[in-house]
BAFI-3210 file (N, C-alpha, C; in Angstrom, 3 decimals, decimal comma, padded with zeros to 6 digits):
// residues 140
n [1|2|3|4|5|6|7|8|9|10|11|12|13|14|15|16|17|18|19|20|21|22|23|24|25|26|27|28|29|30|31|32|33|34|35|36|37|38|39|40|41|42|43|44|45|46|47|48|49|50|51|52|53|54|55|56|57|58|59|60|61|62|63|64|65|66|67|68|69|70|71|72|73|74|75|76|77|78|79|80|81|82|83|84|85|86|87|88|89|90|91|92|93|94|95|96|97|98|99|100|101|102|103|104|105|106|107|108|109|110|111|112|113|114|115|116|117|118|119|120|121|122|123|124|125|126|127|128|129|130|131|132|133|134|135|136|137|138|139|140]
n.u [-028,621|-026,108|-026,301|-024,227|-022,802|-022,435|-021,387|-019,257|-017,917|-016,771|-015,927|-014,264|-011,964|-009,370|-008,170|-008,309|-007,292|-004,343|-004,205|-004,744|-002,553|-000,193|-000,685|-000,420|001,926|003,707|003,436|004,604|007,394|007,742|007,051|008,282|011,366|012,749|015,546|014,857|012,271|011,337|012,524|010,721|007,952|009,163|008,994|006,149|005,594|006,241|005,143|002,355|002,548|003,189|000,643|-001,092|-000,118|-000,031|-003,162|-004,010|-003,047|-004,267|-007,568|-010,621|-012,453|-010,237|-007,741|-004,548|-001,997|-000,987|-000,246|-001,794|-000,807|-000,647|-001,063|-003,135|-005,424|-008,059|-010,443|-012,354|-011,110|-010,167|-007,111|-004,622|-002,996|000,658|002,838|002,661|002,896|005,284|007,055|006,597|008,075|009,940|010,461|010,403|012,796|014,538|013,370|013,759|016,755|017,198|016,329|017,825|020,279|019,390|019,132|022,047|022,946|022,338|022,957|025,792|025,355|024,558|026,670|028,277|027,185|025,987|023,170|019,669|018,483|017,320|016,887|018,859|021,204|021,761|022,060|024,294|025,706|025,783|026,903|029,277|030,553|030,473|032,121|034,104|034,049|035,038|038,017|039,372|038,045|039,385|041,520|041,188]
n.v [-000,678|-002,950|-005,121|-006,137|-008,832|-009,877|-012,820|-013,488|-011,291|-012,083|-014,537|-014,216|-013,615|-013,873|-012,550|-010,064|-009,027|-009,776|-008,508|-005,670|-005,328|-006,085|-003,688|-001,773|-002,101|-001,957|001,198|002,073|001,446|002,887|006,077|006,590|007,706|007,163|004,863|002,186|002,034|001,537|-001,120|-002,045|-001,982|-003,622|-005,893|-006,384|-006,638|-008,710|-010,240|-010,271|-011,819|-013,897|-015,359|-015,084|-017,070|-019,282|-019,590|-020,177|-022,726|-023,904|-026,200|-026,631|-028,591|-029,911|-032,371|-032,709|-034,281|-036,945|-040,303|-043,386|-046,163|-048,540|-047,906|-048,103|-046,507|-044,346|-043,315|-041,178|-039,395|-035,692|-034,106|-031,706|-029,355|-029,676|-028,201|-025,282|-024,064|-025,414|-023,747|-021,952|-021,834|-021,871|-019,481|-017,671|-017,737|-016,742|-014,260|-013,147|-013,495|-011,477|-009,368|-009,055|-008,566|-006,026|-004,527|-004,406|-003,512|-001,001|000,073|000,310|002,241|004,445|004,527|005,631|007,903|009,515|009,073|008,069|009,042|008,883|011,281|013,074|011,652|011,469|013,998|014,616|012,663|013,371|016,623|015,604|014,413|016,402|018,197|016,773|016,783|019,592|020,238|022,677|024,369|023,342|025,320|027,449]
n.w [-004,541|-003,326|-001,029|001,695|002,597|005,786|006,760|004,173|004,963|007,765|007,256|005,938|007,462|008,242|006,067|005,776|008,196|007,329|004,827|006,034|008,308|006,060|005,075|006,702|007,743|005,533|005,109|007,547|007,211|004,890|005,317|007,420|009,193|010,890|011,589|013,263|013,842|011,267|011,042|012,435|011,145|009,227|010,478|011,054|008,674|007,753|009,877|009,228|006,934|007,484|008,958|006,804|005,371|007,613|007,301|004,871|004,574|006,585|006,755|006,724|009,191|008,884|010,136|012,035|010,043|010,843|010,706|010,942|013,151|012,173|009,661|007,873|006,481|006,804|004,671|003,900|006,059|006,483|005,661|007,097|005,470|005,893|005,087|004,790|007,069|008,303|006,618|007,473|010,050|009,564|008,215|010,397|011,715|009,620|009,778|012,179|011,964|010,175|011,332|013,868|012,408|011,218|013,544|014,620|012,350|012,612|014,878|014,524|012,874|014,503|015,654|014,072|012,376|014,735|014,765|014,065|012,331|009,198|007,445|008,416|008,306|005,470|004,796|006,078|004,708|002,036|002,563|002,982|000,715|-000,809|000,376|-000,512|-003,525|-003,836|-003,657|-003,596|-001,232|000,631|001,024|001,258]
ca.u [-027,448|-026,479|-026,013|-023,098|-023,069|-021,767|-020,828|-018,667|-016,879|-016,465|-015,488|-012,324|-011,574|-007,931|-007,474|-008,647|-006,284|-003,354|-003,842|-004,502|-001,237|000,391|-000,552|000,009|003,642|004,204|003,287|005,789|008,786|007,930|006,566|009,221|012,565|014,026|015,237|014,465|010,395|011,566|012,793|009,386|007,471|009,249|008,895|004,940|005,399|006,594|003,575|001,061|002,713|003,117|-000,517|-001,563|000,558|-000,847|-004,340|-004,006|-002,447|-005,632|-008,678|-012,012|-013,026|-009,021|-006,991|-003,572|-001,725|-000,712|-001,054|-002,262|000,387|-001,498|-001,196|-004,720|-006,063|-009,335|-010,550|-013,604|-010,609|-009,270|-005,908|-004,342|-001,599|001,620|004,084|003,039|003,323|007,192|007,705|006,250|008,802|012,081|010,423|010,110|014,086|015,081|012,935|014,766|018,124|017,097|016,092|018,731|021,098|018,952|019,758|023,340|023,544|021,552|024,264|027,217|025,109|024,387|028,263|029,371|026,697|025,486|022,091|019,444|017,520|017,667|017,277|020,045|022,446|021,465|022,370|025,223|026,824|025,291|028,029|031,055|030,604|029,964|033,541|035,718|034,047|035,691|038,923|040,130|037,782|040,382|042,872|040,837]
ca.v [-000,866|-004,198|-005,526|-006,699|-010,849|-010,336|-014,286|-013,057|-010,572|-012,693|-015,575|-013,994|-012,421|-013,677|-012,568|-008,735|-008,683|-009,707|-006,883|-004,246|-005,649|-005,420|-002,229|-001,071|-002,272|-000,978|001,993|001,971|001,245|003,789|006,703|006,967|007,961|006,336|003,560|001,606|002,240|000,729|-002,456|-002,702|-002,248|-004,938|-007,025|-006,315|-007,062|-010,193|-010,905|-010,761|-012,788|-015,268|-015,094|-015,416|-019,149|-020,527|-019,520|-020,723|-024,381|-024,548|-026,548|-026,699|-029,905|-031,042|-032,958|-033,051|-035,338|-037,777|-041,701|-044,276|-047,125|-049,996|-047,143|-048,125|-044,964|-043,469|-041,756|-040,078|-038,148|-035,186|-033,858|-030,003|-029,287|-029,053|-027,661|-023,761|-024,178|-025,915|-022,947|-020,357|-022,177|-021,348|-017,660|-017,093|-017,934|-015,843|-012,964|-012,814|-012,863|-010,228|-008,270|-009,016|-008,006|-004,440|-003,541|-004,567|-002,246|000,304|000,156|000,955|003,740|005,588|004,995|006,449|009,152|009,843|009,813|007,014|009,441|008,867|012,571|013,485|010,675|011,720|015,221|014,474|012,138|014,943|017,333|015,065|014,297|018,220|018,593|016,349|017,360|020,353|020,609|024,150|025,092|023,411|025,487|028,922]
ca.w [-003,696|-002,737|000,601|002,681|003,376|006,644|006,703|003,702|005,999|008,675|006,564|005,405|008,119|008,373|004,962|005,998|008,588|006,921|004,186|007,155|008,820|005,286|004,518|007,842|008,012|004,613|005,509|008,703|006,483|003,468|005,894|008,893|008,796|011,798|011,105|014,679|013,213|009,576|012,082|013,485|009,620|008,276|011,158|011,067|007,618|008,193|010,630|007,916|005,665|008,722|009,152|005,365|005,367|007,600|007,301|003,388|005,225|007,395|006,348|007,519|009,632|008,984|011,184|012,099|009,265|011,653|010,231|012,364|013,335|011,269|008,462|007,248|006,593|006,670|003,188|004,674|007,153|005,702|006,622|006,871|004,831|007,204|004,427|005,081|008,596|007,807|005,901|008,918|010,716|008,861|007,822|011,393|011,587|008,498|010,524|013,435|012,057|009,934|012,634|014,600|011,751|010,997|014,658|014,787|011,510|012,850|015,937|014,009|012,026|015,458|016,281|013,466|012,163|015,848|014,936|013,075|011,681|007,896|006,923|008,822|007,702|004,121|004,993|006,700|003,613|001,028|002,812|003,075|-000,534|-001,637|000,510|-001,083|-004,841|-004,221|-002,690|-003,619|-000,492|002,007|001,059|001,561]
c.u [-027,419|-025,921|-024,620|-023,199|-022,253|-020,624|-019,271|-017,562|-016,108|-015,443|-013,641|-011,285|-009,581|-007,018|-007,339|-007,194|-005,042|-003,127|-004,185|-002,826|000,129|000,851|-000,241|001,694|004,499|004,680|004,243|007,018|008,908|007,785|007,560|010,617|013,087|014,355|014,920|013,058|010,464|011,420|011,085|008,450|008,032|008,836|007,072|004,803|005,030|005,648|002,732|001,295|002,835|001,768|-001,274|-001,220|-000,293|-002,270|-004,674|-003,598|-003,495|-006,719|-009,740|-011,885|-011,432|-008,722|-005,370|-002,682|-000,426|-001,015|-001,067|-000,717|000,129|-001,319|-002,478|-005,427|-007,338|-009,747|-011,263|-012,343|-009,276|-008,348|-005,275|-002,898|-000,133|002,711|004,322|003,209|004,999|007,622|008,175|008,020|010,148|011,738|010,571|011,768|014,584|014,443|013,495|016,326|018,015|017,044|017,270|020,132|020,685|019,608|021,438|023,799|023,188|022,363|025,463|026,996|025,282|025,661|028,728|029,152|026,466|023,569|021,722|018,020|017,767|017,851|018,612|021,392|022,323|022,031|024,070|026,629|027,154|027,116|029,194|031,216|030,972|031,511|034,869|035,335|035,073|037,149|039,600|039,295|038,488|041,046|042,368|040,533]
c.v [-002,296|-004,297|-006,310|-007,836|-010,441|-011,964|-014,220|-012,301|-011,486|-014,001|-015,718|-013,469|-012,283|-012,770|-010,814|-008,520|-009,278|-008,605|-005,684|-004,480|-005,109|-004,091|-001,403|-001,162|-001,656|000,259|003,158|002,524|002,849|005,583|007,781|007,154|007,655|004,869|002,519|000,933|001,297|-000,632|-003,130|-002,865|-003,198|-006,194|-006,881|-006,932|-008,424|-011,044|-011,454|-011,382|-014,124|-015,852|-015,519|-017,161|-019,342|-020,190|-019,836|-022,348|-024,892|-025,555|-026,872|-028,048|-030,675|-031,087|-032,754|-034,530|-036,672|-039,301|-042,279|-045,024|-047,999|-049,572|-047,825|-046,633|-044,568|-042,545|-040,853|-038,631|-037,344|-034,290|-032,397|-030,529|-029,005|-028,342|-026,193|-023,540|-024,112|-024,632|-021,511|-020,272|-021,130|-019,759|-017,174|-016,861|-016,992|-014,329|-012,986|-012,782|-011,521|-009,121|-007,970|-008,157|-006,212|-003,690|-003,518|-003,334|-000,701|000,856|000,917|001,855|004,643|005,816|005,524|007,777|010,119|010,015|007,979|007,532|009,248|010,065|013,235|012,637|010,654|012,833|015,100|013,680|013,107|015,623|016,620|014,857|015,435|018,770|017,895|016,514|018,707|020,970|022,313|024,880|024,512|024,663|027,433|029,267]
c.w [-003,164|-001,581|000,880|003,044|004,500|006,970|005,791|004,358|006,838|008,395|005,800|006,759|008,714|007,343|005,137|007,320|008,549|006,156|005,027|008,034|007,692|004,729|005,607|008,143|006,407|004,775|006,606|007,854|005,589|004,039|006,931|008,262|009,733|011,278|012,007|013,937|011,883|009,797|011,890|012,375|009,204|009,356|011,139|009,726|007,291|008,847|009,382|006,824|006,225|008,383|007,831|005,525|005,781|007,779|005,896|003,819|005,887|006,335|007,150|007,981|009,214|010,027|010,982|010,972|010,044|011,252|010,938|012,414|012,408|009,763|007,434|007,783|006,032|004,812|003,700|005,591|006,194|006,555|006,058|006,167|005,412|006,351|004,599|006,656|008,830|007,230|006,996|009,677|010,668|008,064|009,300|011,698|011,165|009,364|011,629|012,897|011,285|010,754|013,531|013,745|011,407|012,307|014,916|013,984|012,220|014,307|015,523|013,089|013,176|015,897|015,357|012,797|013,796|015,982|013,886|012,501|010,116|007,063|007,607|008,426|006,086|004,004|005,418|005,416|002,501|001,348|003,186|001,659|-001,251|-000,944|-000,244|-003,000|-004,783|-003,363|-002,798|-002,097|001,213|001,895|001,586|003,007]
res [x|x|x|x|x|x|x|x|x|x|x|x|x|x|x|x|x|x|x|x|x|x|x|x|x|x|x|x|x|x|x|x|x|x|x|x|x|x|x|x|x|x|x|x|x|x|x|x|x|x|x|x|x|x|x|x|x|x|x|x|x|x|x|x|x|x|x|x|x|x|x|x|x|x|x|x|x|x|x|x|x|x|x|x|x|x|x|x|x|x|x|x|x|x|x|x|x|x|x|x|x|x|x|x|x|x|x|x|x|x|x|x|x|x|x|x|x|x|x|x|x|x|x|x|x|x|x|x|x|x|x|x|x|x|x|x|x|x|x|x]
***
């Protein structure tokens, strides 16, 4: 049996809880049937993919990529990558209007089913559909 490198564990450890975040917000979405809960799964989702960036943008012993004024630059000094950060940025953006747009929808579902349960607004279309397939049962 071989052993556990702790250091190993520890060493990833952003990377462990992004796929527990992932799979946990998966999970949310694919699981629940409100849709409020679905909201909150994708937005968890969204975390751990936050979280992945920039912990893939980091580097050990880097610096801020900041150049001097004189722009004589150092080789020995090494510098973090700022592009997944830039990216965090404008995902963080795109996640909030999303969000903002799920609840707006999820507004004018409860005004017009009365409900934001998904089995019931499944149920509920089911039988408006199954009434107008067959109209001979207005007339009875």
């Amino acid at each position: 049996m071989q052993k556990i490198d702790l250091n190993f564990f520890l060493g990833h450890m952003p990377y462990w809880l992004f796929i527990f975040l992932m799979m946990t917000g998966l999970f949310i979405v694919m699981s629940k049937g409100n849709l409020i809960k679905k909201i909150v799964g994708i937005n968890i989702f969204q975390t751990s993919v936050f979280m992945f960036y920039i912990s893939v943008g980091k580097i050990s012993n880097g610096t801020i990529p900041i150049f001097p004024v004189d722009m004589e630059i150092d080789k020995s000094i090494v510098y973090s990558n700022p592009l997944p950060h830039v990216l965090i940025l404008t995902a963080i953006v795109v996640g909030v209007a999303t969000t903002s747009l799920g609840l707006a929808l999820i507004v004018r579902i409860r005004e017009t089913y009365g409900t934001i349960e998904e089995e019931e607004i499944n149920k509920i279309n089911y039988d408006s559909q199954k009434q107008e397939q067959n109209p001979l049962e207005r007339l009875e």
